[in-house]
N, C-alpha and C positions, 0 to 999 in steps of 0.2 A: 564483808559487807561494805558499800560503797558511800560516802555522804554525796548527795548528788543534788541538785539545782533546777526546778523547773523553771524554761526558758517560755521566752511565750513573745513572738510578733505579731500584733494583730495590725493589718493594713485595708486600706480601703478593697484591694481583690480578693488578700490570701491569709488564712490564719497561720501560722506555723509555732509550732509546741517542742521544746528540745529536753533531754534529759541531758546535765551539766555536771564534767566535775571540778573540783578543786580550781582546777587549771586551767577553764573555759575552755575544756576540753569537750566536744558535743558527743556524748555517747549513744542516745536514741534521739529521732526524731518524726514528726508525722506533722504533715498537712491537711487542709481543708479550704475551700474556698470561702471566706467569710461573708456570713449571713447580714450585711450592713444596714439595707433595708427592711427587716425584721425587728429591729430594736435590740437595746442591754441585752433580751434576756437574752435573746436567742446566741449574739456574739459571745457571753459567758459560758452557755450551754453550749459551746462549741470546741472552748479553752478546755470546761471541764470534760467532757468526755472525749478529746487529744492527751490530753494528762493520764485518764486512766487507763487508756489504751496503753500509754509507754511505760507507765507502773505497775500493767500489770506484765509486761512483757521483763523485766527486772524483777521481781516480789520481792530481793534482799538489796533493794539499794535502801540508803535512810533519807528520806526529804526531809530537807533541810527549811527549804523555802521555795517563793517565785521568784523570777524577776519578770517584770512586763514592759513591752514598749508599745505604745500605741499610738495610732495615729490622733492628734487631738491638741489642746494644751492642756497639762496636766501640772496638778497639785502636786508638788512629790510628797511632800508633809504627809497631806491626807490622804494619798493617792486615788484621788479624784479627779474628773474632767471636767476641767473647765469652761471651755469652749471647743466647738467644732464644724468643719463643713456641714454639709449633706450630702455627705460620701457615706457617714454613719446615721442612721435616722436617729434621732434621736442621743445622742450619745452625751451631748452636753450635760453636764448634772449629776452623770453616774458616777454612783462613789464604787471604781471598781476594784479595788483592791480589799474592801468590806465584801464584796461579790464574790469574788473569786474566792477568799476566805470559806464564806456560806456554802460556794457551790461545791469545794472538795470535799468539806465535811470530814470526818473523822481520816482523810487520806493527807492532812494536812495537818503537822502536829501541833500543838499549841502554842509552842512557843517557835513556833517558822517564823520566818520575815514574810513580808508581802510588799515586795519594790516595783513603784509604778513610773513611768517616766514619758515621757515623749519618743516613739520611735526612731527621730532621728539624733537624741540623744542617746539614746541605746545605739546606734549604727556608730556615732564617733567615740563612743566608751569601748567598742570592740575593735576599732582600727585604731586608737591609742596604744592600746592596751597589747597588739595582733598585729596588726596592721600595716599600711600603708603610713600611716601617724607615730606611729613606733619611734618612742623616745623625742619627741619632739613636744614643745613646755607649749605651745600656743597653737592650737589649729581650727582651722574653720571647715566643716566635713560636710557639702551640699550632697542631699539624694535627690535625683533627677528620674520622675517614675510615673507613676500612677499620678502622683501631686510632685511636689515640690517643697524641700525642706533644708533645715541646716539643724550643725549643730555646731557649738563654739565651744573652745576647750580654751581656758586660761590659768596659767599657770598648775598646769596637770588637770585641774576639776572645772566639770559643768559650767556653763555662766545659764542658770535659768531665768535670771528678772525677777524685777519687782513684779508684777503681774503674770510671771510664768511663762512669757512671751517670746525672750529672748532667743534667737534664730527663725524666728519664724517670718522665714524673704518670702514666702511662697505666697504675701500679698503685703509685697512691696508693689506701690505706684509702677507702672512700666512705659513707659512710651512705645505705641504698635499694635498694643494690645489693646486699644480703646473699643473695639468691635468682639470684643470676647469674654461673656461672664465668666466668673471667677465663681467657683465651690463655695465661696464664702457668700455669695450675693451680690456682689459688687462687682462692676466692668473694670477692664484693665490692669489688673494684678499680673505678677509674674506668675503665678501658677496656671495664668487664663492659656498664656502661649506658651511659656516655658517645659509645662507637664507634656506628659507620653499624648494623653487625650488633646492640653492644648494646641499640641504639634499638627493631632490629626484634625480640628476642627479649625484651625485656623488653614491647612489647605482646601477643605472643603472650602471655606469661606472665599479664599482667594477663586476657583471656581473648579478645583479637582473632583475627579474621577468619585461622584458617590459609592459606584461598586466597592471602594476600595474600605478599610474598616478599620482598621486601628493604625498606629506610627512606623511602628515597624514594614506595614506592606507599602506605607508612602516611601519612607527610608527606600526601600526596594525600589520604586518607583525611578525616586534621582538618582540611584547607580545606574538603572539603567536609561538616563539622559531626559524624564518625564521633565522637564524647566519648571514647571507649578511644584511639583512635589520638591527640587532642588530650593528651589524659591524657600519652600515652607520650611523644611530642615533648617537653613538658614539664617532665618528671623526667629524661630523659638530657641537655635541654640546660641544664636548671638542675646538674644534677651537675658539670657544666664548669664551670659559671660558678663553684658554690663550690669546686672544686679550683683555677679562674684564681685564686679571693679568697687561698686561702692560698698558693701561691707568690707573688704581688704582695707581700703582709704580708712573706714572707721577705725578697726581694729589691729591693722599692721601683725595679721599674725604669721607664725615660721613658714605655714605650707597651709596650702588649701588641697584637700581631698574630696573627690568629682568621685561618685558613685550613681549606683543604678539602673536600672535595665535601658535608661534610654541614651545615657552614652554609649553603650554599647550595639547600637544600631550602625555604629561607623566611623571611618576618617573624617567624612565629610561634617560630622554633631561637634565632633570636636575640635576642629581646624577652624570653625567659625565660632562658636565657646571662645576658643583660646585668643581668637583673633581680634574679637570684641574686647575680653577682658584685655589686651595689650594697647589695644588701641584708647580706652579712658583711661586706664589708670594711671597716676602719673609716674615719672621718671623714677622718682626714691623706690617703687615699688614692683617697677619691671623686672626685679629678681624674685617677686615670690614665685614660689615653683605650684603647678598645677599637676595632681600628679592623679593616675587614677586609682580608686580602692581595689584592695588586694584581697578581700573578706569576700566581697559577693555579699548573696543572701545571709551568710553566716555571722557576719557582722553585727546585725544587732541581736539575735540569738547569745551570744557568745558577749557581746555589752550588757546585753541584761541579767545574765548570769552572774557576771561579772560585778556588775554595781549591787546585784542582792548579798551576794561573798559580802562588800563590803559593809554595805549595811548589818549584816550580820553581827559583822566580827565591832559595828558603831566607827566606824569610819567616814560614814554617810551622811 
């Protein structure tokens, strides 16, 4: 029999649930598109019955614990949500890891762990650990996606904050973005232009193609010579690169790690990314290296596993 680790990403599109072992090794896994607009219950009832789906396709592994990354800022203490967009309705306040508890019910033993964290702490916990970040004492791990996020890693462990907050660029002030609300409420954040969506509404804005529907078919658009869609790539992946320049300037850390499904729409996301961040930052610091993650989806899967291991074992 196996001691195994329920993984758990829950993000603003997609839920994903993993069966974990020892060695953040992913042994089952299953998807779903997450119910956001539904409220707590329903993204819990989502987790839960992803779980029993892969428990029961195992019947002799032994659960040990969760680990969970979600999108939000989160308590780890109390693995609670702190605060959140309106990507989740409702999601501020839930105390999910008493949830998650509740909703296994007797498939979750007593004495499990139940580790909750911010998902893109889970994402630099798995490329530390895996990774692109592998072996290295300081790193800054931006996800460039759905939203926009970080996570800082100092001296091997988390930096979460006094208030939980810590990494959280994806409403940093932005100059460009003043024409673009932000998830949070507020105009002009780096998540308004920076994100997959800000990418797409900020070409619409500039006066592209409405047929056109998410980042990826603009990305398409400027390879194939659209100048508005080229335009827009552009301005949201240079936006990143000068939000990477000023947290680097704060933090001086080894390497910054660039993940996400929206660098990967091309050369052209990240030649203007890398172009920006070289272009502020100053001189001391034009050798950090930009490099990109090597984890994929698995990353935080395989972080949150990971950080429940240690909690586990009270290293957490």
């Amino acid at each position: 029999m196996n001691d195994v680790m329920l993984a758990v990403d829950i993000g603003g599109t997609k839920t994903a649930v993993a069966l974990v072992d020892s060695e953040d090794v992913i042994l089952s896994r299953a998807t779903r598109p997450t119910p956001g607009s539904a409220g707590p219950g329903a993204v819990v009832s989502t987790v839960v019955r992803l779980a029993t789906e892969l428990l029961d396709r195992m019947p002799h592994a032994i659960l040990r614990g969760v680990g969970i990354g979600t999108a939000g800022v989160v308590d780890v203490r109390s693995g609670s949500i702190v605060s959140s967009t309106d990507t989740l309705a409702g999601w501020a306040g839930t105390p999910l890891a008493d949830a998650v508890r509740s909703g296994m019910g007797t498939r979750l033993p007593v004495d499990a762990v139940v580790h909750v964290q911010n998902d893109v702490d889970a994402h630099a916990a798995g490329e530390i650990r895996h990774g692109a970040a592998l072996g290295a004492d300081s790193v800054l791990v931006v996800a460039v996606g759905t939203g926009v996020g970080a996570g800082v890693i100092l001296g091997g462990r988390a930096l979460r904050g006094a208030r939980h907050v810590a990494g959280e660029i994806a409403h940093m002030p932005t100059p460009g973005a003043e024409h673009l609300r932000c998830t949070c409420g507020r105009s002009g954040h780096l998540e308004a232009i920076g994100s997959g969506l800000g990418l797409y509404r900020h070409y619409l804005w500039l006066g592209g193609d409405p047929a056109e529907t998410d980042a990826r078919g603009v990305a398409g658009r400027a390879a194939n010579g659209d100048v508005l869609a080229a335009r827009a790539v552009r301005d949201s992946a240079a936006a990143v690169g000068r939000a990477i320049a000023a947290v680097v300037t704060v933090l001086d850390p080894e390497r910054v790690v660039i993940t996400g499904s929206v660098p990967m729409i091309g050369d052209a996301w990240w030649s203007a990314m890398d172009a920006a961040f070289r272009a502020d930052v100053i001189d001391a610091l034009q050798g950090v290296p930009l490099v990109a993650g090597t984890l994929g989806g698995d990353a935080p899967l395989r972080g949150a596993a990971a950080s429940a291991w240690a909690a586990l074992r009270g290293e957490s």
